[in-house]
N, C-alpha and C positions, 0 to 999 in steps of 0.2 A: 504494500500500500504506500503511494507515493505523498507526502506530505505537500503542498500546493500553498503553504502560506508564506507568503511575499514581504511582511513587515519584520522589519528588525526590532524586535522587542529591545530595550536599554537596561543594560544589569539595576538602573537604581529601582527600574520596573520588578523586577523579578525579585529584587530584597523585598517588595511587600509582601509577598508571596510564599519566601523560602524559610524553614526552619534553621537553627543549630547546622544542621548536620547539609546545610545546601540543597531537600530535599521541598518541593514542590508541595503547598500544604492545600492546594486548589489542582482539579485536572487543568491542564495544557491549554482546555480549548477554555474554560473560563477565565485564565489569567489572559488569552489573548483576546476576548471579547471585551476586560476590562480598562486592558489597555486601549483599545482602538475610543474608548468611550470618555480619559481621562485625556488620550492625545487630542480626540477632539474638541472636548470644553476647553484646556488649556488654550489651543488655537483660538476658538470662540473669544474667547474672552481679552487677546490682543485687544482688538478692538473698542471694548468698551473699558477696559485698561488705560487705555490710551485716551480716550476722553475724556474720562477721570480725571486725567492728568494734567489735560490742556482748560477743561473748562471748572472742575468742581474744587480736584484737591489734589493740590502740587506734591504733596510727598508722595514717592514712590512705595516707601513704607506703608504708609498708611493705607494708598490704597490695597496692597496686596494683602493687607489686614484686614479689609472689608471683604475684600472676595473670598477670602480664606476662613472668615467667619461663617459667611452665606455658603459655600463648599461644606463645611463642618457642621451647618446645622441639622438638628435631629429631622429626619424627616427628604434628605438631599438625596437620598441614592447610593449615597459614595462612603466609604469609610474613614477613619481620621486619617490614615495610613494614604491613600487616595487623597484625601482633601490638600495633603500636604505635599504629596509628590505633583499634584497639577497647580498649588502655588508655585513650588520650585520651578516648575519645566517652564509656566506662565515667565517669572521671572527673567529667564533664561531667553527664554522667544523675546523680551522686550529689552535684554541687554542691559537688566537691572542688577544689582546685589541682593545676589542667595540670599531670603529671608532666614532667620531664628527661630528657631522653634523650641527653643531651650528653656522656656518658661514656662511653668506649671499648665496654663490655659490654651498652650498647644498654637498660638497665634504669634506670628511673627513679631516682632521687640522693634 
């Protein structure tokens, strides 16, 4: 059986996913359906990232703090784990500094 999936998954993808031992805590085909769903909001949300930015609230911080709130809330779809890998990647696509997530409430500093 030939495998036919075309996207390169990102190892920081796969850490939400893998145990201790490197070992896949979800099948194959759900970490890759979750990923296609976390690369596409991050993309999505370029956009209104960036208007943020220009017309409401100048820190780059803070917005990625808003989004990452709204990602996190109960009720998103997405897991903390998810909420915080599509801040990162968001970051990344806008050429910002890697949020923090070193504080208790799991939101960017």
């Amino acid at each position: 059986m030939s495998d036919d999936y075309q996207i390169e998954i990102p190892p920081s993808f796969f850490a939400l996913f893998t145990d201790r031992r490197q070992r896949l805590s979800e099948p194959l085909a759900v970490v890759r359906e979750r990923y296609e769903v976390c690369e596409d909001l991050a993309n999505h949300l370029v956009q209104q990232a960036l208007t943020l930015h220009h017309v409401a609230v100048p820190s780059e911080e803070e917005i990625l703090g808003k989004i990452h709130a709204g990602l996190a809330a109960t009720g998103s779809g997405l897991s903390p784990a998810e909420a915080q890998w599509i801040t990162r990647r968001l970051a990344e696509l806008l050429g910002w500094r890697d949020p923090s997530f070193d504080n208790a409430a799991g939101t960017p500093d």
